[in-house]
N, CA, C and O atoms as a MOPAC input file, in Angstrom:
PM7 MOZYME 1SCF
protein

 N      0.82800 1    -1.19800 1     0.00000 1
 C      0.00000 1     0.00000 1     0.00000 1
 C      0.86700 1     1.25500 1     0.00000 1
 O      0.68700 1     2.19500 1    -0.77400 1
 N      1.96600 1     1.18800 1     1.06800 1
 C      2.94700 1     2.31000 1     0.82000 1
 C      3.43600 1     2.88900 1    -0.48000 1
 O      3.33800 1     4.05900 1    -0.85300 1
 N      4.05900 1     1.71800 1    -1.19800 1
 C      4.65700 1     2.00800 1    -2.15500 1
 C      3.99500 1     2.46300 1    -3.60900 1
 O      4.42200 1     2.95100 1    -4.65500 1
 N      2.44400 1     1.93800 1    -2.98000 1
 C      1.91300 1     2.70300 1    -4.55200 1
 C      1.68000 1     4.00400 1    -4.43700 1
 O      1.35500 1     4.62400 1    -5.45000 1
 N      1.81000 1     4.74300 1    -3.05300 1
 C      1.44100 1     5.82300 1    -3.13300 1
 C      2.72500 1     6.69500 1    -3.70500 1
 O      3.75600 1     6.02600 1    -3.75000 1
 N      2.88500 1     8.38500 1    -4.25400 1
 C      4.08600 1     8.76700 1    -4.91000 1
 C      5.05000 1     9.01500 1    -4.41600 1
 O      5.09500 1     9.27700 1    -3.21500 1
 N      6.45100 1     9.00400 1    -5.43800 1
 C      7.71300 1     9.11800 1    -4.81300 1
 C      8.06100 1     8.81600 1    -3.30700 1
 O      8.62800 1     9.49100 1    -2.44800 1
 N      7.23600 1     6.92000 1    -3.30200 1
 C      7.89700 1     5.59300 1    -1.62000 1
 C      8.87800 1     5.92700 1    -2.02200 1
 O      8.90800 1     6.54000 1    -3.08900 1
 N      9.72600 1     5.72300 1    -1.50600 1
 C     11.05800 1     4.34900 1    -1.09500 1
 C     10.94800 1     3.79200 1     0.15500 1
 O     10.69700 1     4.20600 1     1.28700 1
 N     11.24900 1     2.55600 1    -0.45200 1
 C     11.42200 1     1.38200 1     1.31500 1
 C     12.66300 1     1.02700 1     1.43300 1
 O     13.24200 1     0.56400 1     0.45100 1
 N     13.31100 1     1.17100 1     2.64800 1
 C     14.57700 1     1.05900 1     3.26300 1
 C     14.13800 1     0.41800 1     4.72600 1
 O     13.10800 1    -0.18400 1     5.03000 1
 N     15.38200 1     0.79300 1     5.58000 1
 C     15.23800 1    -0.13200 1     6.88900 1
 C     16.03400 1     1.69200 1     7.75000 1
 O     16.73800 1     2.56600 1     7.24500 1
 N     15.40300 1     1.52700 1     9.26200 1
 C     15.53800 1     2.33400 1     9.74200 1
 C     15.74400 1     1.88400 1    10.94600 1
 O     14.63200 1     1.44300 1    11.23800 1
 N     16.51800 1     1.67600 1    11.96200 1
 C     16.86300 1     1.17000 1    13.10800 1
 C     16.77800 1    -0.44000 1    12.71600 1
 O     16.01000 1    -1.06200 1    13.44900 1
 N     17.21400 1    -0.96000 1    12.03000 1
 C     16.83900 1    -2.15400 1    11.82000 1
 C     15.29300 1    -2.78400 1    11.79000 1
 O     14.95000 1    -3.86600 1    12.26600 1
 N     14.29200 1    -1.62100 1    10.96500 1
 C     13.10500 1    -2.16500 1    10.98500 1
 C     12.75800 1    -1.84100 1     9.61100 1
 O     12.83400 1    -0.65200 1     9.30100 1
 N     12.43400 1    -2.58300 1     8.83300 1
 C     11.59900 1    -1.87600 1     7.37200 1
 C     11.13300 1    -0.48000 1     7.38500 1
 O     10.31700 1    -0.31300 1     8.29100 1
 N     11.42400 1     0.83500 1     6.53100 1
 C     10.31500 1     1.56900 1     6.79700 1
 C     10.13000 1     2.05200 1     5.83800 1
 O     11.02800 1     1.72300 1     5.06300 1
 N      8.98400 1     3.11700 1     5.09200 1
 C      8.60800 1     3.58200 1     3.96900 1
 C      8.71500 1     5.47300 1     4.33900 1
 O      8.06300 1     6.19000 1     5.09800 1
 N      9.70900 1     5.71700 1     3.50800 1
 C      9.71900 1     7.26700 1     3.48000 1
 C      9.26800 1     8.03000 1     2.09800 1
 O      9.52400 1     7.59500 1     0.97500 1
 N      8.65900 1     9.06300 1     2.33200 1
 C      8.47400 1    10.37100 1     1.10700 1
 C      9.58600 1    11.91600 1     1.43700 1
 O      9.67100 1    12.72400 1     2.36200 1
 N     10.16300 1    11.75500 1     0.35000 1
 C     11.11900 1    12.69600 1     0.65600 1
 C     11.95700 1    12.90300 1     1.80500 1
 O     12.30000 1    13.95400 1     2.34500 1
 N     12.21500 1    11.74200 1     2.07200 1
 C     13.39600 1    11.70100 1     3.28800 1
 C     12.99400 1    11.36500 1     4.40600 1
 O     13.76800 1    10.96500 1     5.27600 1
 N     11.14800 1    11.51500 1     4.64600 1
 C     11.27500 1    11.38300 1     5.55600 1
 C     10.18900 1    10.05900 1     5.71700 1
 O      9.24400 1     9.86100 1     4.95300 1
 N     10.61200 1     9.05900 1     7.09500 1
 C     10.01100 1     8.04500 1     7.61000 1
 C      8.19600 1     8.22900 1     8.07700 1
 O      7.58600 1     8.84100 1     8.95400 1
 N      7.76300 1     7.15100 1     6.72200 1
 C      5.99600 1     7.76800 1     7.22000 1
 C      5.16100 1     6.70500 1     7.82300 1
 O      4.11200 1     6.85100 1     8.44900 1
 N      6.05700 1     5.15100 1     7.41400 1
 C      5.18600 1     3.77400 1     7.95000 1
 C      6.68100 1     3.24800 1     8.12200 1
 O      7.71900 1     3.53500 1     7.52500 1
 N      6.31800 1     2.12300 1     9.45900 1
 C      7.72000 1     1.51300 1     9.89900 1
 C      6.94400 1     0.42500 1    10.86100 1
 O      6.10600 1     0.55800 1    11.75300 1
 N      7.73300 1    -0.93600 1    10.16100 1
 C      7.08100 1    -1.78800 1    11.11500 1
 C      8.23000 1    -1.59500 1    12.29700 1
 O      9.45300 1    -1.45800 1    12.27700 1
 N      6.84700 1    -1.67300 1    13.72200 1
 C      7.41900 1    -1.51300 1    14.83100 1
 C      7.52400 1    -2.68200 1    15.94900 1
 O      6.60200 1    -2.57000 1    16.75700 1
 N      8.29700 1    -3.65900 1    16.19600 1
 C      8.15500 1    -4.44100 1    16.59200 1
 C      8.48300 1    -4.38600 1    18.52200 1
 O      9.51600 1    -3.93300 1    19.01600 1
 N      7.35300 1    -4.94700 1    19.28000 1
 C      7.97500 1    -4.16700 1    20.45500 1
 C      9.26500 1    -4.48600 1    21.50200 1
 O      9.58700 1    -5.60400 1    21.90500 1
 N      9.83500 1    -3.36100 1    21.79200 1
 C     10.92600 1    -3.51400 1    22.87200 1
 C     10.77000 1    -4.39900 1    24.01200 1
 O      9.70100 1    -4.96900 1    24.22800 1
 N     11.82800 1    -4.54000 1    24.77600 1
 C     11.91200 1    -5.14100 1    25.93400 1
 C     11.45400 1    -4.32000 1    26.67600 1
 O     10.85100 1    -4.75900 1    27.65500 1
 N     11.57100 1    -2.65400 1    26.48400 1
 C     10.71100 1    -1.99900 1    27.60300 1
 C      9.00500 1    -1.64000 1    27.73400 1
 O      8.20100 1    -1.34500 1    28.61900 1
 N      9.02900 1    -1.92200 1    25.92600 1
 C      7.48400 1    -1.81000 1    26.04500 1
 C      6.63400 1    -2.70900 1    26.50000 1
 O      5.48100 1    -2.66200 1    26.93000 1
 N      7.79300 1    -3.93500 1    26.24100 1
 C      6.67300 1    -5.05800 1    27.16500 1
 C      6.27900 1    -5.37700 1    28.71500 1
 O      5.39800 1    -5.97100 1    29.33500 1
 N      7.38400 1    -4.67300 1    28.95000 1
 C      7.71900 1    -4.55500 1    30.60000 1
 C      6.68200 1    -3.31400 1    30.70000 1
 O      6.31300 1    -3.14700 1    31.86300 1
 N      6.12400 1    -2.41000 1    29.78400 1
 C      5.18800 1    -1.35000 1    30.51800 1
 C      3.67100 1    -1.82600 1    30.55000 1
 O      2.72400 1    -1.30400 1    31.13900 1
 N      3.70900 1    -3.13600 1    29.62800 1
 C      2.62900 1    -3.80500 1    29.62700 1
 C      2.18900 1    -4.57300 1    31.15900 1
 O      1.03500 1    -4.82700 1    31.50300 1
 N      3.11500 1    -4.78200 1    31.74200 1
 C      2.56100 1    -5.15700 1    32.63800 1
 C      1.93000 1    -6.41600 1    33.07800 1
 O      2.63600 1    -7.42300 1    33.13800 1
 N      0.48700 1    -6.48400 1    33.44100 1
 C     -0.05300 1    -7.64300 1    33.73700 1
 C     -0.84800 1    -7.82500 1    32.23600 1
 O     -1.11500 1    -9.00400 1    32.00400 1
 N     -1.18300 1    -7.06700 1    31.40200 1
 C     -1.64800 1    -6.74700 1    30.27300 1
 C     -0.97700 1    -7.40700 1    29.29100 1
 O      0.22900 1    -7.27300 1    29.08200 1
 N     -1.80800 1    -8.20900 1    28.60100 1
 C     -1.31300 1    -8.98800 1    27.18000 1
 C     -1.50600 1    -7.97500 1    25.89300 1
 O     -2.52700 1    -7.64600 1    25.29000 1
 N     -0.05500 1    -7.59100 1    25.70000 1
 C      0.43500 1    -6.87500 1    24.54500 1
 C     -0.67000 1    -7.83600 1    23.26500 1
 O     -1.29500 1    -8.89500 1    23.31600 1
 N     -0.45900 1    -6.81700 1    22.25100 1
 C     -1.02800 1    -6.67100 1    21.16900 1
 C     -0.49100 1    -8.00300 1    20.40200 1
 O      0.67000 1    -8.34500 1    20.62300 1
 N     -1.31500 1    -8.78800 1    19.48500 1
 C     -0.31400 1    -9.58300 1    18.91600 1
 C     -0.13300 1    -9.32300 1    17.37300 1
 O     -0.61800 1    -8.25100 1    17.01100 1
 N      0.39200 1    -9.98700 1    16.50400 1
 C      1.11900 1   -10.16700 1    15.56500 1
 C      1.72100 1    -8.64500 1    15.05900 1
 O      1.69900 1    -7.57400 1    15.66500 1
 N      2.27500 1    -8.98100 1    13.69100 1
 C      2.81600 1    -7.73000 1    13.15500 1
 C      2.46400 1    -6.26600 1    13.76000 1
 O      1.26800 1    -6.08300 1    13.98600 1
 N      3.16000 1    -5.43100 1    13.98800 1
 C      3.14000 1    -3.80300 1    14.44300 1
 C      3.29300 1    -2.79700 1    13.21900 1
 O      4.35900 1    -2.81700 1    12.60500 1
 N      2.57700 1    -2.17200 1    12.94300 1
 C      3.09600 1    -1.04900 1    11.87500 1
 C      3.09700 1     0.40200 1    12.81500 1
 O      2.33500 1     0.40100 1    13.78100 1
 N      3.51300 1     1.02200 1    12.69000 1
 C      3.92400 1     2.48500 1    13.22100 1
 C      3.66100 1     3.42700 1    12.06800 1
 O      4.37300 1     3.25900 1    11.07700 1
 N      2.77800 1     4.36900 1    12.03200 1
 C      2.19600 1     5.48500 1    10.83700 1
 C      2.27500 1     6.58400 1    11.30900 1
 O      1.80900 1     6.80100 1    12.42800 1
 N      2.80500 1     7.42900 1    10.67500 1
 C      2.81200 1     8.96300 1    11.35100 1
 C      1.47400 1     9.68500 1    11.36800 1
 O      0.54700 1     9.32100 1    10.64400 1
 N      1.41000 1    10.42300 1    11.96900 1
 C     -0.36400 1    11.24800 1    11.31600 1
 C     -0.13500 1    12.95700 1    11.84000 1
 O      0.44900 1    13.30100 1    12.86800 1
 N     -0.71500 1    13.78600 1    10.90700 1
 C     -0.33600 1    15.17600 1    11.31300 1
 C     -0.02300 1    16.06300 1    12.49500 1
 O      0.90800 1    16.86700 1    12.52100 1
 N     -1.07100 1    15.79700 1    13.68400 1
 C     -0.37500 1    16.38400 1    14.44100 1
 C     -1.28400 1    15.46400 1    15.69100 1
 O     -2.11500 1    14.68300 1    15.22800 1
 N     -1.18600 1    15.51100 1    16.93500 1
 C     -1.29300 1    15.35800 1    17.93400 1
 C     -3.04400 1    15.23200 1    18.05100 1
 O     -3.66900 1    14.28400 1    18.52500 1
 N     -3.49300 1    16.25900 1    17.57600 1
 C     -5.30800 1    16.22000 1    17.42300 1
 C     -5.46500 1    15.16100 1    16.67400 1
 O     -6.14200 1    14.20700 1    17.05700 1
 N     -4.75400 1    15.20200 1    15.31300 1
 C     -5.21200 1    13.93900 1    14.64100 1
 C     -5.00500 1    12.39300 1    15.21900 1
 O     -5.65700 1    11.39300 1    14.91900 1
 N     -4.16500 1    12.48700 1    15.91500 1
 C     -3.52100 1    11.02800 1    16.74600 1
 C     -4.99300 1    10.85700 1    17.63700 1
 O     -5.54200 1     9.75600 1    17.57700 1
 N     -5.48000 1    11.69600 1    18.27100 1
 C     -6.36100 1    11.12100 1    19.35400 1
 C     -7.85200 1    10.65500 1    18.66600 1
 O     -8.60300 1     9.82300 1    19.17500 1
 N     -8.14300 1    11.49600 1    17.19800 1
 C     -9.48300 1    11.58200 1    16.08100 1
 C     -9.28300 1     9.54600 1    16.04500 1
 O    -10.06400 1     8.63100 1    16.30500 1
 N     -7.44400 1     9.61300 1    15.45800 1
 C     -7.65700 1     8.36400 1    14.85200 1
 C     -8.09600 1     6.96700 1    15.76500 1
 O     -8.75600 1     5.94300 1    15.58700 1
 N     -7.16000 1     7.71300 1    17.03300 1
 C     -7.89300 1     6.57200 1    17.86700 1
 C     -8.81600 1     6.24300 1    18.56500 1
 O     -8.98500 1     5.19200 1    19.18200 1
 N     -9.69300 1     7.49100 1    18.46000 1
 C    -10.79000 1     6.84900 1    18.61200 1
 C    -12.05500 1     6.45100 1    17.62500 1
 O    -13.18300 1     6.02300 1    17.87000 1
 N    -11.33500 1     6.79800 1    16.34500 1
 C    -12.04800 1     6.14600 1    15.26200 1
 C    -12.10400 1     4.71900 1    15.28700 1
 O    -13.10100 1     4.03000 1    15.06800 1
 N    -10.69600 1     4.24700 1    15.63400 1
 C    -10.61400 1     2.84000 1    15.82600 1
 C     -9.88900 1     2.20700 1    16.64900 1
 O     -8.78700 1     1.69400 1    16.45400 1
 N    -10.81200 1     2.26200 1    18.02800 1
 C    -10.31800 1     1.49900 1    18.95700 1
 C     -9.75300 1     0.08300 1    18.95400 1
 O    -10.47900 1    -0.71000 1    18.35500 1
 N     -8.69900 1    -0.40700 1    19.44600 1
 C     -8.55200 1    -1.99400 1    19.19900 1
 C     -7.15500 1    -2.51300 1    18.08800 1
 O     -6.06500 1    -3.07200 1    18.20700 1
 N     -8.13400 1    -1.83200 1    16.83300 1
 C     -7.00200 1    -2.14100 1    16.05600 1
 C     -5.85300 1    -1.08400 1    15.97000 1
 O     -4.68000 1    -1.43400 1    15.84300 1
 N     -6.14600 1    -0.09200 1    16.02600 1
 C     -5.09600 1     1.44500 1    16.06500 1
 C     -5.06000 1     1.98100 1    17.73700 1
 O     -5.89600 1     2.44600 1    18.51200 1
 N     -3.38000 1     1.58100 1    17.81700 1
 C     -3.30400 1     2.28900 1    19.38600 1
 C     -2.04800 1     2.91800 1    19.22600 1
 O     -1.25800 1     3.14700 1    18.31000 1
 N     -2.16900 1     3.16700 1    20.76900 1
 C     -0.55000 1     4.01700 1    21.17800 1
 C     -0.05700 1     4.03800 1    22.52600 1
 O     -0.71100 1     4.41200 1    23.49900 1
 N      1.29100 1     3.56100 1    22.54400 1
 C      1.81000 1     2.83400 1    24.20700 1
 C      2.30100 1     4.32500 1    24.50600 1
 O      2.05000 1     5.40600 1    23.97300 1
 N      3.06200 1     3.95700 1    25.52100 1
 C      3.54800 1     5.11100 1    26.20800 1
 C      4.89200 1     6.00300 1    25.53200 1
 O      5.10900 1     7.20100 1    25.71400 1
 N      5.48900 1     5.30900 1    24.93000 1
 C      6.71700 1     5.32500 1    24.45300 1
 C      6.51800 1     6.58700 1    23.35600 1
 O      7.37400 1     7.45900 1    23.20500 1
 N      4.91700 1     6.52800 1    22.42000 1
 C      4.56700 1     7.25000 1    21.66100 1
 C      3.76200 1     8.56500 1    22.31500 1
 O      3.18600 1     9.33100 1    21.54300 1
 N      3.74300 1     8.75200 1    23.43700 1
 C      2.87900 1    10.13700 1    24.20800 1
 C      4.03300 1    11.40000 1    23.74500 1
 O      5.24600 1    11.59400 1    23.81900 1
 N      2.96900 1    12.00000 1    23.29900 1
 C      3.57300 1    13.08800 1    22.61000 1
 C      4.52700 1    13.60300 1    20.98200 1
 O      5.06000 1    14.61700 1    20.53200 1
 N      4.28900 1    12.17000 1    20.56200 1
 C      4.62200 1    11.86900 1    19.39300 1
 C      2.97500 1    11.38000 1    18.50100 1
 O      1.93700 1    10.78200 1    18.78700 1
 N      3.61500 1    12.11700 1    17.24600 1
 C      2.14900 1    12.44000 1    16.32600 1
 C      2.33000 1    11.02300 1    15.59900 1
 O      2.73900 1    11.26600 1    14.46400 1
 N      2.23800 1    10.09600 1    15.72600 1
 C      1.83200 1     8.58300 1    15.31800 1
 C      1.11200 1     7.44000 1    16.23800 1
 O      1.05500 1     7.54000 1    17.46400 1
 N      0.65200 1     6.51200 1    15.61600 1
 C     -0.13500 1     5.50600 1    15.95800 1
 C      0.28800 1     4.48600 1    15.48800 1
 O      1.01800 1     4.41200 1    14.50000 1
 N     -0.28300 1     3.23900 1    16.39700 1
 C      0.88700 1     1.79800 1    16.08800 1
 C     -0.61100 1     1.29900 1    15.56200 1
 O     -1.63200 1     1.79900 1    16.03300 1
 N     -0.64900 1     0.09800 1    14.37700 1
 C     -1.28500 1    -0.92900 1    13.91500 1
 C     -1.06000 1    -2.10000 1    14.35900 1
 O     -0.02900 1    -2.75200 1    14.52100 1
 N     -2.44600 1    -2.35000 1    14.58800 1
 C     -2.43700 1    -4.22400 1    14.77600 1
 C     -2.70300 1    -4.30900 1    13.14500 1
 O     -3.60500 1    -3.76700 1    12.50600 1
 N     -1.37500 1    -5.36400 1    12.56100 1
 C     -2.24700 1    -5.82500 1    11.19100 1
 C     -2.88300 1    -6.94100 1    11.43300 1
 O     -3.30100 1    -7.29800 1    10.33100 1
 N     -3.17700 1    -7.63700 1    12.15100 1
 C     -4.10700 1    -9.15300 1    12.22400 1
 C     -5.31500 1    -8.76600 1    12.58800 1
 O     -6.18400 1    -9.63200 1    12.69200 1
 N     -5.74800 1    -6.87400 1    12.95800 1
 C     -7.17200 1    -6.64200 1    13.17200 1
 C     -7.53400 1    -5.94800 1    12.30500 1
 O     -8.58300 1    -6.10100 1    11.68000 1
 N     -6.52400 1    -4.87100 1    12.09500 1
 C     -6.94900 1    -4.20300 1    11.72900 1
 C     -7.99100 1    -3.97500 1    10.35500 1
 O     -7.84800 1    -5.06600 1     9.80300 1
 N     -9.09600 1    -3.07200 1     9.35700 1
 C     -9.73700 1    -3.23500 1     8.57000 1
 C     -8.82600 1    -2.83900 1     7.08800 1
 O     -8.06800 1    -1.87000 1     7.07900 1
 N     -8.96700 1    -3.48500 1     6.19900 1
 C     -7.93500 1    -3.15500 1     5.01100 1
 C     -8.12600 1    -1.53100 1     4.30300 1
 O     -7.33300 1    -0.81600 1     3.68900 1
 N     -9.49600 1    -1.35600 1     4.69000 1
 C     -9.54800 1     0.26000 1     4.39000 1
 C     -8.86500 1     1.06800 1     5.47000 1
 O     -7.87400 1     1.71700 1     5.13400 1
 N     -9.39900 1     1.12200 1     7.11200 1
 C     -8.59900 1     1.84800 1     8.00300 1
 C     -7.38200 1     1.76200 1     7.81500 1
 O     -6.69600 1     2.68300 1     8.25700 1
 N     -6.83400 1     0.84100 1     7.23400 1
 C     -4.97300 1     0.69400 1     7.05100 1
 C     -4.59200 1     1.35500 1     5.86000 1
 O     -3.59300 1     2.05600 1     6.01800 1
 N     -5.14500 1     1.35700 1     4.53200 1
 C     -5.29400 1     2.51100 1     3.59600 1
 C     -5.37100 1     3.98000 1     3.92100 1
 O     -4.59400 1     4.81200 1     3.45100 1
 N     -6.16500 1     4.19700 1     4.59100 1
 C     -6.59000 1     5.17800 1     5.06500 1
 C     -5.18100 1     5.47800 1     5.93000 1
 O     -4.29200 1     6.14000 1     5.39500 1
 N     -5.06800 1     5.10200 1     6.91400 1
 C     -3.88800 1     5.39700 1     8.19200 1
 C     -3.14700 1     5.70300 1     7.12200 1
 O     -3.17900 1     6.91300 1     6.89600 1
 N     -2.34100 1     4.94700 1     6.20100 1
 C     -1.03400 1     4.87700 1     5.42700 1
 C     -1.04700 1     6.33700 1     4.69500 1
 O     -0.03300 1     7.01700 1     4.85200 1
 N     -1.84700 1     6.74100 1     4.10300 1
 C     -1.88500 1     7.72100 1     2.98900 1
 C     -1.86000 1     8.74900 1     3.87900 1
 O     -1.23800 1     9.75300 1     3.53100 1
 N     -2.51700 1     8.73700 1     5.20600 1
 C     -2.69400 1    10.12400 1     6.10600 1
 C     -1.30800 1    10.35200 1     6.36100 1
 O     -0.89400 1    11.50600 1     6.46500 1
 N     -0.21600 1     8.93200 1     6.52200 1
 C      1.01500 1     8.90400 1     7.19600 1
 C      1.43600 1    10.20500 1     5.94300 1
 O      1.67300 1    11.40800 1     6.05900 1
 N      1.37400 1     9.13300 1     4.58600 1
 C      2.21600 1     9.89100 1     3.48500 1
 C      1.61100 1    11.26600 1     3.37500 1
 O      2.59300 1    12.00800 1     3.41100 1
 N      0.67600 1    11.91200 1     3.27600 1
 C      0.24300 1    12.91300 1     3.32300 1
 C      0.58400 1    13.50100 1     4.46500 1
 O      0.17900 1    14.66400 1     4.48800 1
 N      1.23800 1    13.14000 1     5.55200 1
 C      1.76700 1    14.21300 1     6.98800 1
 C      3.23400 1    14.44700 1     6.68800 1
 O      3.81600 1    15.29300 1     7.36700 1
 N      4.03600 1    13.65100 1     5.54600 1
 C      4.90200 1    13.76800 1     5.34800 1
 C      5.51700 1    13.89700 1     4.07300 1
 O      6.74300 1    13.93800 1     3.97900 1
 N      4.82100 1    13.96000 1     3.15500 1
 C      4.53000 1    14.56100 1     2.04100 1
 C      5.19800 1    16.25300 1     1.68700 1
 O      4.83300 1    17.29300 1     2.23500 1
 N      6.07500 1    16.12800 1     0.79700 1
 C      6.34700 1    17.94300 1     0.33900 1
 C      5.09900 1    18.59200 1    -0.01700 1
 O      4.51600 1    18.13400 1    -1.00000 1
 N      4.56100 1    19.60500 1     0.61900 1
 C      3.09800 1    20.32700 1     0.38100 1
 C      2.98400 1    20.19500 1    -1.31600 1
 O      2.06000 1    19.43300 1    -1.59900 1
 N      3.48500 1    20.58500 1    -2.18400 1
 C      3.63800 1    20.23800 1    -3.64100 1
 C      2.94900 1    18.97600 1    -4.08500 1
 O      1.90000 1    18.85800 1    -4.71900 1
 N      3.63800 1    18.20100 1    -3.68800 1
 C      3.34200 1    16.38200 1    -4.22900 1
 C      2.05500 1    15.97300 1    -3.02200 1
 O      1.48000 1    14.90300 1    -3.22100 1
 N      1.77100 1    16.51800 1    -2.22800 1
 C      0.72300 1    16.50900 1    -1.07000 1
 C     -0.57100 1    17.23800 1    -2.03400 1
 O     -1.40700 1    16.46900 1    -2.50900 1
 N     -0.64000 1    18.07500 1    -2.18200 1
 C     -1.89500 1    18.85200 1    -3.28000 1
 C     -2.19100 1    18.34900 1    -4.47300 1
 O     -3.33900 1    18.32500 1    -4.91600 1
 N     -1.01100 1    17.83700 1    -5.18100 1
 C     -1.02900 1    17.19900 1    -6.42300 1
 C     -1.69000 1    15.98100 1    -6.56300 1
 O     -2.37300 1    15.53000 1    -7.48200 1
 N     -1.14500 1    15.23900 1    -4.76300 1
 C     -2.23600 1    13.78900 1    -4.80400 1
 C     -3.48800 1    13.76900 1    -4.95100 1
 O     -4.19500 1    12.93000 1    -5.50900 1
 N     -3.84800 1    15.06700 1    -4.24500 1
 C     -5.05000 1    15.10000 1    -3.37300 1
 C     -5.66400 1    15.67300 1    -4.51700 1
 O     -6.87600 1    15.52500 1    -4.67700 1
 N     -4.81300 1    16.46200 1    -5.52900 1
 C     -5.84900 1    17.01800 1    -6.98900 1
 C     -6.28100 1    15.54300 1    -7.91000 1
 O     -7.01400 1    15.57100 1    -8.89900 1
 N     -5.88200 1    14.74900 1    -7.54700 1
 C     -6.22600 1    13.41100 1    -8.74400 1
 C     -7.62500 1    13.12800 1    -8.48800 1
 O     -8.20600 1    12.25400 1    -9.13300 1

């Protein structure tokens, strides 16, 4: 889904896959730390694959999650950072469309950002 949107590239970024527009990192699978699991607690972490999506700003982070509780969250690690983590084993194939393009569109050169959005 990343890559069809314009001018992807996929590379690896801390040793994790990620998809950037113009330099910068907009989807990254996030797989969790030893500390995030330890903040989990008595709480059974999320399972399978993690994606990490950027989204514009801080208002939009809280819209998205509560658009979709469950499958789109955010641990602690991300408070105060404008992204949201994916469950892909719940999540809906449109909400993940959707998330992805908002990523590329938050990180998008305003230029190639208007141009998408003119098609």
């Amino acid at each position: 889904m990343a890559l069809a949107l314009p001018e992807v590239t996929e590379g690896e970024r801390h040793g994790s896959r990620t998809w950037f527009v113009a330099g910068k990192g907009f989807a990254w699978e996030r797989p969790f730390s030893k500390a995030d699991l330890k903040r989990f607690g008595e709480q059974t972490p999320p399972e399978g694959p993690i994606l990490a999506v950027r989204v514009a700003d801080l208002g939009e982070k809280e819209a998205v999650l509560a658009a979709q509780p469950g499958a789109i969250f955010t641990i602690p690690h991300f408070d105060g950072y404008s992204a949201v983590l994916i469950q892909l084993n719940t999540v809906t194939r449109k909400a993940l469309q959707e998330a992805i393009t908002d990523g590329w569109l938050a990180c998008a050169p305003p230029r190639l950002a208007d141009q998408y959005l003119r098609q």
